[in-house]
C-alpha positions in Angstrom: 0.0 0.0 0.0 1.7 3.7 -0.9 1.5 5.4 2.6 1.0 8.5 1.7 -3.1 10.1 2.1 -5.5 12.1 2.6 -7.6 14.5 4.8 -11.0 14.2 5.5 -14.3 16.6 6.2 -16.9 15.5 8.2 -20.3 15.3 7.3 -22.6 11.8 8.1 -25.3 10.4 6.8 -27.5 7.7 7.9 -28.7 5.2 5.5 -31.2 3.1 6.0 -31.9 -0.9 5.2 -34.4 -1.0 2.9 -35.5 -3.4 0.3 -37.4 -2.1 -2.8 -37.6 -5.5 -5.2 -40.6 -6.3 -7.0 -41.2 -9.8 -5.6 -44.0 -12.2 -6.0 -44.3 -15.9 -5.7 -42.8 -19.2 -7.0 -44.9 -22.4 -7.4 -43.0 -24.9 -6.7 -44.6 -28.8 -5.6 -42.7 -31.3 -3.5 -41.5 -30.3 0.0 -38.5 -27.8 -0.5 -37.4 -28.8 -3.3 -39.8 -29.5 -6.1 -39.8 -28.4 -9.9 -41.8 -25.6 -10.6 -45.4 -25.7 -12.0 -45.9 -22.5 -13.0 -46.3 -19.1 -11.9 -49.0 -16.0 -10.4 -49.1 -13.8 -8.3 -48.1 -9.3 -8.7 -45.2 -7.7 -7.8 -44.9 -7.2 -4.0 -45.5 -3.2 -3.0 -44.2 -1.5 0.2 -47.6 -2.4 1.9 -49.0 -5.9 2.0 -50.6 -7.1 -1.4 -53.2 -10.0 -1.5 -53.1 -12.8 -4.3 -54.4 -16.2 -4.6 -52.4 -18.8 -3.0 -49.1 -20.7 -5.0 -49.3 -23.8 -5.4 -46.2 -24.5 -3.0 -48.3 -23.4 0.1 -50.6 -26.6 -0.3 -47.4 -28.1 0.6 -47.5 -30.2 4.1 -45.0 -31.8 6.6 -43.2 -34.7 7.6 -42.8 -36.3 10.6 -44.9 -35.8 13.6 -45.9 -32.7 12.3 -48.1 -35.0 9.9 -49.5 -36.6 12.4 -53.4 -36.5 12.9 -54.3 -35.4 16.3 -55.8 -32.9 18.6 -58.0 -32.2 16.0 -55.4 -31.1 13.6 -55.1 -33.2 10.2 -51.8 -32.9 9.5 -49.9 -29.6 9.2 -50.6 -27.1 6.5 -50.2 -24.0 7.6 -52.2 -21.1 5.4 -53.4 -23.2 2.7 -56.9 -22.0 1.7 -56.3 -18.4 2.8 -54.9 -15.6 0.7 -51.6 -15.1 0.0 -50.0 -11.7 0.5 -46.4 -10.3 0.7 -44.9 -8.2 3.0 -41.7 -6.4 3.6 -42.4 -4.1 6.6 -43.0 -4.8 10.7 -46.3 -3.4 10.8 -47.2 -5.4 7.8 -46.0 -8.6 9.3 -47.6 -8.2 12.7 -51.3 -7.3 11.2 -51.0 -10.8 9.0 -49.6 -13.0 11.2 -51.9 -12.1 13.8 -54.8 -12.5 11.7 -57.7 -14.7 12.8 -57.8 -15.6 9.1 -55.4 -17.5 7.3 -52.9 -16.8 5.7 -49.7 -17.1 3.6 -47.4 -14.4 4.5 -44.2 -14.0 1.6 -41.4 -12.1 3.8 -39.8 -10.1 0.7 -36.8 -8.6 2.2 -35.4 -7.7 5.5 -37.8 -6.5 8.7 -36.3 -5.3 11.3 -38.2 -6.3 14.7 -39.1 -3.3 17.1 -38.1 -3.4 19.5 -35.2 -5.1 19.8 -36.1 -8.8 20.8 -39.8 -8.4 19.8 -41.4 -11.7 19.1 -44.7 -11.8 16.8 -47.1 -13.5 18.5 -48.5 -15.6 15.6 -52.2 -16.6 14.9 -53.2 -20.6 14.1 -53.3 -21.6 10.2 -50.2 -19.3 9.4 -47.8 -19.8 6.3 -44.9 -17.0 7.1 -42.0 -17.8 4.3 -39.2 -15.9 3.1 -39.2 -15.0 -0.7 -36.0 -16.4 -1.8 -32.8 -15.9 -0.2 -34.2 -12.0 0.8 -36.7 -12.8 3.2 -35.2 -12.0 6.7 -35.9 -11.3 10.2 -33.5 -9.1 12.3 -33.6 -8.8 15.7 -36.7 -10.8 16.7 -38.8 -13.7 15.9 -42.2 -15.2 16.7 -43.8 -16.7 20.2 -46.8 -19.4 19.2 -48.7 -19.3 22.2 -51.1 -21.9 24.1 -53.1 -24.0 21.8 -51.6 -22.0 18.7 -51.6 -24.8 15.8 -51.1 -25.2 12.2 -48.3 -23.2 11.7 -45.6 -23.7 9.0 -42.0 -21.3 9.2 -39.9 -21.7 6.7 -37.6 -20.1 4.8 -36.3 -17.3 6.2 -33.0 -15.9 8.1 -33.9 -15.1 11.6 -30.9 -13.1 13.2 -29.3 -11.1 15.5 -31.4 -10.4 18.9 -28.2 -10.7 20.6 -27.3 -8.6 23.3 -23.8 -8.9 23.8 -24.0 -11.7 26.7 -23.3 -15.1 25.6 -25.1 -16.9 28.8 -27.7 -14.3 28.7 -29.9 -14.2 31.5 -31.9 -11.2 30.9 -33.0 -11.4 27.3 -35.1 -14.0 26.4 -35.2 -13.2 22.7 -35.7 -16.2 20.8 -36.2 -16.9 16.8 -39.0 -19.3 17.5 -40.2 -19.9 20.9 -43.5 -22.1 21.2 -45.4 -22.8 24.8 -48.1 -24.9 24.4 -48.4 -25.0 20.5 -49.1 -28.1 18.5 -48.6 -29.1 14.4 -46.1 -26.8 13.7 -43.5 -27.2 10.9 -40.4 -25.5 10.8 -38.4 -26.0 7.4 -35.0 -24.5 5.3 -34.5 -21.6 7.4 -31.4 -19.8 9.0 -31.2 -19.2 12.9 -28.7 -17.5 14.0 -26.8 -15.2 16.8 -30.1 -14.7 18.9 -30.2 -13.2 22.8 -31.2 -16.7 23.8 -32.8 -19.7 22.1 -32.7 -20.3 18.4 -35.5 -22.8 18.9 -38.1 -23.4 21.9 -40.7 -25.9 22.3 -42.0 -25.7 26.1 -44.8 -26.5 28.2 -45.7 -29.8 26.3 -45.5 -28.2 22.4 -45.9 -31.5 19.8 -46.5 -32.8 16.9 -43.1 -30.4 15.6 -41.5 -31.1 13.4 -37.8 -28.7 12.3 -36.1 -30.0 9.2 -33.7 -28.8 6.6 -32.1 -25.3 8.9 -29.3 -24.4 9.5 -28.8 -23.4 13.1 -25.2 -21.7 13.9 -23.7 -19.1 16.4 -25.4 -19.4 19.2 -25.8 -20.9 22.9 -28.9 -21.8 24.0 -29.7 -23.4 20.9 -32.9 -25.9 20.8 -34.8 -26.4 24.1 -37.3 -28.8 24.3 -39.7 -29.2 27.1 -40.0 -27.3 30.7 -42.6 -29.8 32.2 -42.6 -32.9 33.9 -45.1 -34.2 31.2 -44.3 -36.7 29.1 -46.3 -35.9 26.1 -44.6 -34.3 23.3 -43.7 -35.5 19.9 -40.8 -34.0 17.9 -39.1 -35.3 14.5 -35.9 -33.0 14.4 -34.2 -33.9 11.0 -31.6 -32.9 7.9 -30.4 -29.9 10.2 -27.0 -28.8 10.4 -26.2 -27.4 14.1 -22.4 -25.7 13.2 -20.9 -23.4 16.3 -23.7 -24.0 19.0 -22.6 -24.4 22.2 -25.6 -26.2 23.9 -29.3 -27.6 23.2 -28.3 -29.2 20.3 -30.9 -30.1 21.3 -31.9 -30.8 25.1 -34.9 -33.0 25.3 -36.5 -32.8 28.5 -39.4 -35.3 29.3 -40.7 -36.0 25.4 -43.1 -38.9 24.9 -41.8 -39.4 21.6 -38.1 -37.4 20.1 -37.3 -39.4 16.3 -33.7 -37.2 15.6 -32.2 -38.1 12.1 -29.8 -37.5 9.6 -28.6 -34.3 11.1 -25.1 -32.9 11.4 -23.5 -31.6 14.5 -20.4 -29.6 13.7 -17.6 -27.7 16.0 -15.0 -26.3 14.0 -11.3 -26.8 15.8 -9.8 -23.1 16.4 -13.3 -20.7 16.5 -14.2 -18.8 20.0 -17.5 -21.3 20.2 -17.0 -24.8 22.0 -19.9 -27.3 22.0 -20.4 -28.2 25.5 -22.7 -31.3 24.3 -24.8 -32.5 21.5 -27.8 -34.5 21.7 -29.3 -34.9 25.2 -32.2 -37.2 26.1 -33.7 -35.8 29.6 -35.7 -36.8 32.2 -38.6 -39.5 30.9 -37.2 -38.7 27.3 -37.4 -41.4 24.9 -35.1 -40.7 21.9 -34.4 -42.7 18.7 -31.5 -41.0 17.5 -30.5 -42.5 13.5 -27.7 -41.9 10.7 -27.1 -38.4 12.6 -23.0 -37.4 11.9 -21.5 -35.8 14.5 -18.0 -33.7 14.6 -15.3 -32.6 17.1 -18.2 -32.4 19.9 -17.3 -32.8 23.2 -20.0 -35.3 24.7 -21.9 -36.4 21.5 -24.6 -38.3 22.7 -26.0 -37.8 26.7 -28.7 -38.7 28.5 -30.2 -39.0 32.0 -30.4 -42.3 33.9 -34.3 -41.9 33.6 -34.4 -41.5 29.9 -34.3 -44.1 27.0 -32.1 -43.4 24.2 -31.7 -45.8 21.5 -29.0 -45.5 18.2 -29.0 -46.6 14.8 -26.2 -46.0 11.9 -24.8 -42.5 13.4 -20.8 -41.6 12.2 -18.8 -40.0 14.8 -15.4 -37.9 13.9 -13.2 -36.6 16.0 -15.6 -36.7 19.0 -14.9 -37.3 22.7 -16.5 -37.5 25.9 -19.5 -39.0 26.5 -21.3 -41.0 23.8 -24.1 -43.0 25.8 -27.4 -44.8 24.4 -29.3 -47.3 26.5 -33.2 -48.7 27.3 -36.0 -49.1 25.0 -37.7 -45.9 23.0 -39.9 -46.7 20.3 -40.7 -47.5 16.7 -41.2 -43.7 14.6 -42.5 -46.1 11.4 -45.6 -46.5 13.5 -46.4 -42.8 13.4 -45.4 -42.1 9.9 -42.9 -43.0 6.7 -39.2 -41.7 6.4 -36.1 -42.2 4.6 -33.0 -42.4 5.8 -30.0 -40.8 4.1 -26.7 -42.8 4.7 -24.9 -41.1 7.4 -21.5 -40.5 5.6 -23.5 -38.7 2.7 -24.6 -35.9 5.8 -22.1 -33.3 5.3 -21.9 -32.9 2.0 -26.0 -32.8 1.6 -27.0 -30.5 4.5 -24.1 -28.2 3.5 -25.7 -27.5 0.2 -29.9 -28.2 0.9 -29.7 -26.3 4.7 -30.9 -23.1 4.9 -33.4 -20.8 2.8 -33.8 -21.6 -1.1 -33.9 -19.5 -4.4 -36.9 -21.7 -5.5 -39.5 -21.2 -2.3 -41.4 -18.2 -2.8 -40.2 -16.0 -6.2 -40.6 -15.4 -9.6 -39.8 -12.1 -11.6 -42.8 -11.1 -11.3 -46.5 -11.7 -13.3 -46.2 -12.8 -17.2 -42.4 -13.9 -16.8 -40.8 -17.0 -17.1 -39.4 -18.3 -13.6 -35.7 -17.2 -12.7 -33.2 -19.4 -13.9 -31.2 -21.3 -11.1 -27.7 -20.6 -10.8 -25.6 -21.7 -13.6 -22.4 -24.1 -12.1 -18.8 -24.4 -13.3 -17.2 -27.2 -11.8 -13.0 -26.1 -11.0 -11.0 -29.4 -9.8 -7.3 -30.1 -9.5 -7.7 -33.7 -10.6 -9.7 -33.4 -13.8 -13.0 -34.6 -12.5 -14.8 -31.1 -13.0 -15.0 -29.3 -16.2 -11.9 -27.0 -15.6 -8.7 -27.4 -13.8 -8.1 -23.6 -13.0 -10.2 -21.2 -11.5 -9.7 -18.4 -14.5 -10.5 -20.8 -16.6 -14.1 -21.0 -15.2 -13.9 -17.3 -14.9 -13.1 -17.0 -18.4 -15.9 -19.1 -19.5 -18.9 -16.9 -17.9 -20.7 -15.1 -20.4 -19.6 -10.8 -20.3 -22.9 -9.5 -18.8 -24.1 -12.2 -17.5 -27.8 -11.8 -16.6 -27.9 -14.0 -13.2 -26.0 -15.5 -11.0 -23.1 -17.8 -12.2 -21.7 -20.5 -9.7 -17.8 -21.6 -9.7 -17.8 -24.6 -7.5 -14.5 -25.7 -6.3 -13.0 -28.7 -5.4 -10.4 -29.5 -2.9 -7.3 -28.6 -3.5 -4.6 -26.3 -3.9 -4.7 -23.6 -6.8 -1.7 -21.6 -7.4 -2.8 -19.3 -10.4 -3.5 -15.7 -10.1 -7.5 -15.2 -10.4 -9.3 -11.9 -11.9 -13.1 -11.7 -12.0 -13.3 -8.6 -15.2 -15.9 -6.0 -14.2 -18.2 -7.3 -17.2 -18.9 -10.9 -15.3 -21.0 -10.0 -12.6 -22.7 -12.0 -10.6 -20.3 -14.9 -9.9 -19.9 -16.9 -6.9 -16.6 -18.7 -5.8 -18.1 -21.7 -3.6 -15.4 -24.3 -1.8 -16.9 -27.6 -1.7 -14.4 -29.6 1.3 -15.7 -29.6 4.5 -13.4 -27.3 5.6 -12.6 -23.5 4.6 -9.4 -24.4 4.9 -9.6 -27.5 2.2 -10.1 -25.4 -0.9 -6.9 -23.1 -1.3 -6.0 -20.2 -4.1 -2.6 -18.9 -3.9 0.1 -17.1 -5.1 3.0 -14.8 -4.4 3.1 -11.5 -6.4 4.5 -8.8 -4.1 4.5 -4.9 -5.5 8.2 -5.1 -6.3 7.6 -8.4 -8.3 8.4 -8.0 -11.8 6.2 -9.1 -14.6 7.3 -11.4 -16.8 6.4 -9.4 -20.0 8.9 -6.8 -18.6 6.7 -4.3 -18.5 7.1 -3.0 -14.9 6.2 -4.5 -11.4 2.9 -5.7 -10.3 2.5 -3.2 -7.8 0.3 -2.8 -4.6 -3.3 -3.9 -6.5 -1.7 -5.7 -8.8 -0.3 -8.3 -6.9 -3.8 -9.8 -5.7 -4.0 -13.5 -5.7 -7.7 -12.8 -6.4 -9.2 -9.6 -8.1 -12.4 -8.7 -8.0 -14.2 -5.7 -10.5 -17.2 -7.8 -10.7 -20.3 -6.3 -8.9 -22.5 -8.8 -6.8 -20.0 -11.3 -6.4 -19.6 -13.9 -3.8 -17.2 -16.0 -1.8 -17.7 -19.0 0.4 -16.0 -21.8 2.5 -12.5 -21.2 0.8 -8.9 -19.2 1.7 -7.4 -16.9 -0.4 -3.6 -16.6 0.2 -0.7 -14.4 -1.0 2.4 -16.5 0.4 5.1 -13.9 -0.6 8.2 -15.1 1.2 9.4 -11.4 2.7 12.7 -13.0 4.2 14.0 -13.8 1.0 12.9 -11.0 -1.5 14.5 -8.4 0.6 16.2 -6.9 -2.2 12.6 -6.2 -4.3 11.2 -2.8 -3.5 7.8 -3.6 -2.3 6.9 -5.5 -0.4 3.0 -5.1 -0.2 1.4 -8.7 -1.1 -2.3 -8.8 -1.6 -4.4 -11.8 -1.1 -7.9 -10.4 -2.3 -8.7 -6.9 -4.1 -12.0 -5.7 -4.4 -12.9 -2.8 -6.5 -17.2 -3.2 -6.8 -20.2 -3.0 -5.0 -22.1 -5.8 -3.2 -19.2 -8.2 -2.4 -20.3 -11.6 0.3 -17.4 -13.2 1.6 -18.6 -15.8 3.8 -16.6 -18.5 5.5 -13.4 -17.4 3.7 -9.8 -17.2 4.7 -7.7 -14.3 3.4 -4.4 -14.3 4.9 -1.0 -12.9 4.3 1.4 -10.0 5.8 1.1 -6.8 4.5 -1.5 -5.6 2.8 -3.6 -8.8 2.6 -7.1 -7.5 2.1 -7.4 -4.6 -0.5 -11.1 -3.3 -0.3 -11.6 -0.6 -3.1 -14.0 0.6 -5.6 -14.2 0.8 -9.0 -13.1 4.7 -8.8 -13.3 7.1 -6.3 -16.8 8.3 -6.6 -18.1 5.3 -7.1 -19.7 2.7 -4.3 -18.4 -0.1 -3.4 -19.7 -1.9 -0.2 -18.2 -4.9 1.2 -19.7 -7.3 3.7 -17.6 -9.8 5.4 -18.8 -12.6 7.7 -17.7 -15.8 9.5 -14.2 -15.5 8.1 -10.9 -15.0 9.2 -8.8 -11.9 8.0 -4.2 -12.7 8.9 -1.6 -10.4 8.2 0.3 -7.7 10.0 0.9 -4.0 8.9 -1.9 -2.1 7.0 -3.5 -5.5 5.8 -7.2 -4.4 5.8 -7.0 -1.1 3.8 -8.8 0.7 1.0 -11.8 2.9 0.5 -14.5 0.6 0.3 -17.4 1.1 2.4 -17.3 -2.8 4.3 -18.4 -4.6 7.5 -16.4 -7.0 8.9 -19.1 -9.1 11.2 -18.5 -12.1 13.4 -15.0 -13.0 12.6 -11.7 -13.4 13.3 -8.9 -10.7 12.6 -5.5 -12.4 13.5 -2.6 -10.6 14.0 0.9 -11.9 12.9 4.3 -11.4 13.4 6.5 -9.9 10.5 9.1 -11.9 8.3 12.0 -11.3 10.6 10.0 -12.3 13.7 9.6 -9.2 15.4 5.6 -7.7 16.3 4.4 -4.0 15.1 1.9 -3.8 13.2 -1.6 -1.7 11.8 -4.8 -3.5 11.2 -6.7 -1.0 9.1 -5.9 1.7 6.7 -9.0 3.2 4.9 -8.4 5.8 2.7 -12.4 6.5 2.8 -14.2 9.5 0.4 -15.9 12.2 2.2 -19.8 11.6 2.9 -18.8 7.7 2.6 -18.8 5.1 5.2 -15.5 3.5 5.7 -14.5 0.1 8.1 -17.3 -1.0 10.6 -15.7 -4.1 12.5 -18.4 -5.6 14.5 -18.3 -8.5 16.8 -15.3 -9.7 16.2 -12.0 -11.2 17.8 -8.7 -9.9 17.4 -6.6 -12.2 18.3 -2.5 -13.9 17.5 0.9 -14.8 18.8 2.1 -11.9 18.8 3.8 -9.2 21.8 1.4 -7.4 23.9 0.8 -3.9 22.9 2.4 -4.3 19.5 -0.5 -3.5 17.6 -2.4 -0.1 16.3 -6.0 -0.9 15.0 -5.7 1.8 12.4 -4.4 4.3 10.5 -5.5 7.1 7.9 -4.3 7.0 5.2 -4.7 10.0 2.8 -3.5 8.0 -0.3 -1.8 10.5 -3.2 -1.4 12.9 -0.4 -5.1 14.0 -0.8 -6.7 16.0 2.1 -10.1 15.7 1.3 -10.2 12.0 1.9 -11.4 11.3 5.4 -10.6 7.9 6.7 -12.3 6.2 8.9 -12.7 3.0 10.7 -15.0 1.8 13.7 -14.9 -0.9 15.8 -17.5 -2.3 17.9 -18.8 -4.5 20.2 -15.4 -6.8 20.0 -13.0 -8.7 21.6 -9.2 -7.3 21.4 -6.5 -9.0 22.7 -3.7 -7.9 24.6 -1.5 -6.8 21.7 -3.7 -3.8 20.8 -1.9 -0.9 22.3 -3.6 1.2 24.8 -3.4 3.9 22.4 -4.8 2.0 19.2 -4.9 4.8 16.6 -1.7 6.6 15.0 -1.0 9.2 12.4 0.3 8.4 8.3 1.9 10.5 6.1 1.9 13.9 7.8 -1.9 14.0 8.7 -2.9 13.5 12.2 -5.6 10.6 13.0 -7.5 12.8 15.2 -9.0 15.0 11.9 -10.5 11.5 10.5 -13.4 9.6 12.1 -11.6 6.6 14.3 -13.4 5.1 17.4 -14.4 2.2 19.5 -17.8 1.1 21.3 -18.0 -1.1 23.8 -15.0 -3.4 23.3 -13.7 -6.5 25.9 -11.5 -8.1 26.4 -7.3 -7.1 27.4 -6.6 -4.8 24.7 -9.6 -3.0 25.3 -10.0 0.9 27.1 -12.1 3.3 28.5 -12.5 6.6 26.9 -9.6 9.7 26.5 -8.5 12.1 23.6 -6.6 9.3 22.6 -9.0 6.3 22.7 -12.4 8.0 21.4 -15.4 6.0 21.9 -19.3 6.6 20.6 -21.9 7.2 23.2 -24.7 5.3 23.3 -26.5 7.8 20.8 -23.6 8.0 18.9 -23.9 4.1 17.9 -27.2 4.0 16.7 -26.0 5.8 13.5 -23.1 3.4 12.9 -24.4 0.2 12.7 -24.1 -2.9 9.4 -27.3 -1.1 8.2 -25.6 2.1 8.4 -22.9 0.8 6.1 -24.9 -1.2 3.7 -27.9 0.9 3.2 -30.4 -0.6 0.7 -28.0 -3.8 0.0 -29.6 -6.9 2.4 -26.4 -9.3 1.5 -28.0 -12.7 0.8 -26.1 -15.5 -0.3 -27.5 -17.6 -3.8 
């Protein structure tokens, strides 16, 4: 990075998260997964609009959610009532608390108000997401006493935390059900909530959850909170990644048939599962082809309960692993079919979580959207390229939807650029690990090119450039292994692992490591926007090696700090070089962390690149864990211009490397942090990966 900069004027603006796509519904038979049969239905308006119902909400569950009883045939949710679609609060509330029925599309992100607010929803409901947009931020729903026929499915439900992991105070729960029965809860994803992800209390049954993806959180899945043994559950094909407990806890359940799920704790994360399946109390369990890995504990249960196993594959698992007495037969309720246990991963990683084909279309007298084209990138020759750019190359220029470039396992050394005329692409790993799937090269600035023609330079030594808008990254690491100690004789030695230069970038579950200058965020030129939004990933390097003027949110991760080629530690994690009026760096709930010397480390920065003054840098970091290696004064000066003319501060930080407020450590009131938040940053862009 050239360290000269910039000067900044202050002026903010507050954007806010708003979603503004025509979107009406998708037909689509079978469960979650059906082919299409056709398509109705108008474009979806700011306020609710009523059509006739698709033809996937006549769609009905497995499991004991099929069961006839109570009253109840079967679970159906709002079949028979009118369908309408909805992308505000108030809109949401006034449906799903209907008498009426209803099927209620959830076209775009609704954020819950207050905080931790959870719709109490009506009987005979259908509440699905539209897509990949349909998401619910910082609530969920309550189905109270005697509440039934209810299907959920299909969304992102998110974020009600409140910055206490064992969180006493906050029950704020994605789905919490006390005395509900036939409900059905398929393909959604729960996440980072103030308390449970799932509850089903006070003798809830005939449930049945299949097909989410449940991650980040501790009090994950609950089941029970009475000494009655009564309730029936079918929990199956969901993948519980980074949960610490519930996974779930099944306290006193006349009937719990768990199968083919996948119970996941990554080595190396801040999350440790304290235990995976738990029969409780009078619980009897049947617990089949499930795949558990690197869990602590597996498989518990109470001396009381009866827990029986079938077919389940356990990796890297320890502790206790128990099973015993007799439970009960789940083909005399209803029909299943297992999936072999092995096959688990693989399956649930790719059909978990909200689908493109539940609940879209273009829009009325259109053909249905075309599912995501797939280039196949392996090492070995078993795909249809053996390079990376060689998939790029073969996207179409202006490419109407969304192109996918699955990768195999392996190691790619080649030197990858995605040309601003491919948009749309998505890089997706396919091992089971982030770490399994591998581009990498080792351009540094002072590298020459081998046409003779100059060196690479700072941008142009990215492993991995990106000029493509809408693109995507998952479960891969991008790499720039320049070997500093023995190029000390080129001049430059910036290395860049990933440069961005558009708008509406995903990385999720991605690596990016290197030593300085890893992580390039730009934009396509300087009055352009580019916003960047970064999750569940892990950013490595050491001096200035999250820098540019994007505007990007860094959320969840991990930002490791590393020690430089000759072994000593000093180092900068940021460097924006943000445009005036423009957002910058928002790091939210993350770790900082490394082996590295304590106090070694500024968080930023500003850097007024070209020498220009009217830049105005800026970086915030929020609600995070520092280690001890961030210095107690953790923001310094570049180029001749002084940090404390550019917007730099902290809000509520833990951890060692963390301090109170001075001139030197500025840190956001309360007030203050309302107006820099991820939908600050991100404005009318909901990131959604498809």
């Amino acid at each position: 990075m050239d360290s000269s900069q910039q000067k900044a004027r202050h002026r903010r603006r507050r954007l806010g998260l708003t979603v503004g796509i025509p979107v009406a519904m998708a037909a689509a038979a079978g469960l979650s997964y059906g082919p299409d049969l056709g398509l109705f239905g108008e474009d979806a308006q700011r306020t609710a609009s009523a059509a006739a119902a698709p033809a996937w909400a006549n769609d009905t569950a497995d499991g004991f959610a099929s069961v006839n009883a109570l009253g109840q045939k079967g679970t159906y949710g709002g079949r028979g009532g009118k369908t309408v679609t909805v992308k505000t609060f108030a809109d949401l509330e006034k449906y799903a608390t209907a008498a009426e029925p209803y099927v209620i599309v959830v076209a775009g992100a609704i954020n819950m108000d207050p905080k931790g607010k959870e719709i109490k929803v009506a009987s005979d409901k259908t509440i699905v997401g539209s897509g990949t947009s349909g998401q619910i931020v910082g609530g969920g729903f309550f189905l109270g006493q005697g509440v039934h026929n209810v299907i959920i499915r299909n969304l992102t439900i998110r974020d009600s935390y409140m910055g206490t992991w064992n969180d006493k105070d906050h029950d704020f729960d994605a789905i919490q059900m006390d005395g509900a029965h036939h409900v059905w809860i398929d393909h959604n994803d729960l996440r980072h909530m103030a308390d449970g992800l799932i509850d089903s209390r006070k003798d809830t049954t005939y449930v049945t959850v299949s097909w989410n993806k449940l991650s980040n959180n501790n009090k994950t899945f609950g089941i029970g909170w009475t000494e009655n043994a009564t309730a029936d559950l079918t929990i199956h094909h969901n993948w519980f990644r980074e949960t610490e407990q519930r996974n779930p806890s099944a306290d006193n359940l006349a009937h719990a048939h768990l199968y083919n799920n996948w119970l996941q704790d990554e080595s190396g994360t801040d999350i440790t599962t304290s235990y995976g399946n738990y029969a409780r109390g009078k619980t009897k369990m049947v617990l089949e082809n499930s795949y558990f890995q690197g869990l602590k504990n597996p498989v518990t249960k109470d001396s009381t309960a009866a827990l029986v196993q079938r077919g389940n594959v356990f990796s890297g698992t320890s502790g206790r692993n128990e099973s015993g007495g007799a439970a009960f037969d789940p083909k005399s309720f209803y029909s299943y079919t297992l999936d072999k246990a092995a096959d688990i991963p693989a399956l649930l990683k790719s059909g978990t979580g909200p689908r493109t084909s539940i609940g879209t279309t273009a829009g009325t007298g259109t053909s249905s959207p075309k599912a995501a084209a797939t280039l196949t990138v392996a090492k070995d020759g078993s795909g249809q390229y053996t390079t990376v750019q060689a998939a790029v190359n073969a996207v179409p220029a202006h490419n109407p939807s969304r192109v996918v470039i699955s990768i195999k396992p392996g190691t790619y050394r080649e030197t990858v650029k995605v040309p601003s005329n491919k948009p749309h692409v998505t890089f997706q790993g396919t091992g089971g690990s982030r770490k399994d799937t591998v581009i990498v090269f080792n351009n540094a600035a002072g590298t020459p090119k081998p046409d003779g023609s100059g060196n690479y330079g700072t941008g142009g030594s990215a492993t991995v450039a990106v000029d493509a808008d809408d693109f995507q990254a998952r479960n891969l690491t991008i790499s720039n292994d320049f070997d500093e100690a023995k190029n000390q004789n080129l001049n430059g030695h910036q290395a860049v692992a990933l440069r961005t230069g558009a708008d509406k970038v995903l990385l999720d579950g991605v690596i990016m490591t290197g030593d300085q200058d890893t992580l390039l965020l730009d934009t396509a030129a300087r009055d352009k926007l580019g916003r960047v939004y970064i999750t569940n990933s892990y950013i490595v390097g050491n001096v200035d090696f999250i820098f540019g003027r994007a505007t990007a949110v860094i959320n969840k991760s991990v930002i490791t700090l590393k020690k430089r080629w000759d072994g000593t530690s000093a180092g900068y994690v940021t460097a924006p070089s943000t445009a005036p009026d423009r957002k910058g760096f928002l790091i939210n709930n993350t770790t900082f962390n490394g082996d590295v010397s304590a106090g070694s480390f500024f968080l930023g920065r500003n850097w007024h690149a070209g020498g220009d003054a009217s830049l105005d840098p800026q970086t915030t970091v929020r609600n995070s864990t520092l280690s001890n290696a961030i210095k107690s004064k953790p923001w310094t000066d570049m180029g001749g211009f002084s940090w404390k003319d550019d917007r730099f501060a902290e809000y509520k930080n833990t951890g060692p490397g963390a301090g109170s407020a001075s001139g030197d450590r500025p840190q956001l009131t309360d007030a203050q942090a309302t107006g820099q938040e991820i939908d600050d940053w991100l404005g009318n862009w909901t990131p959604t990966a498809s």
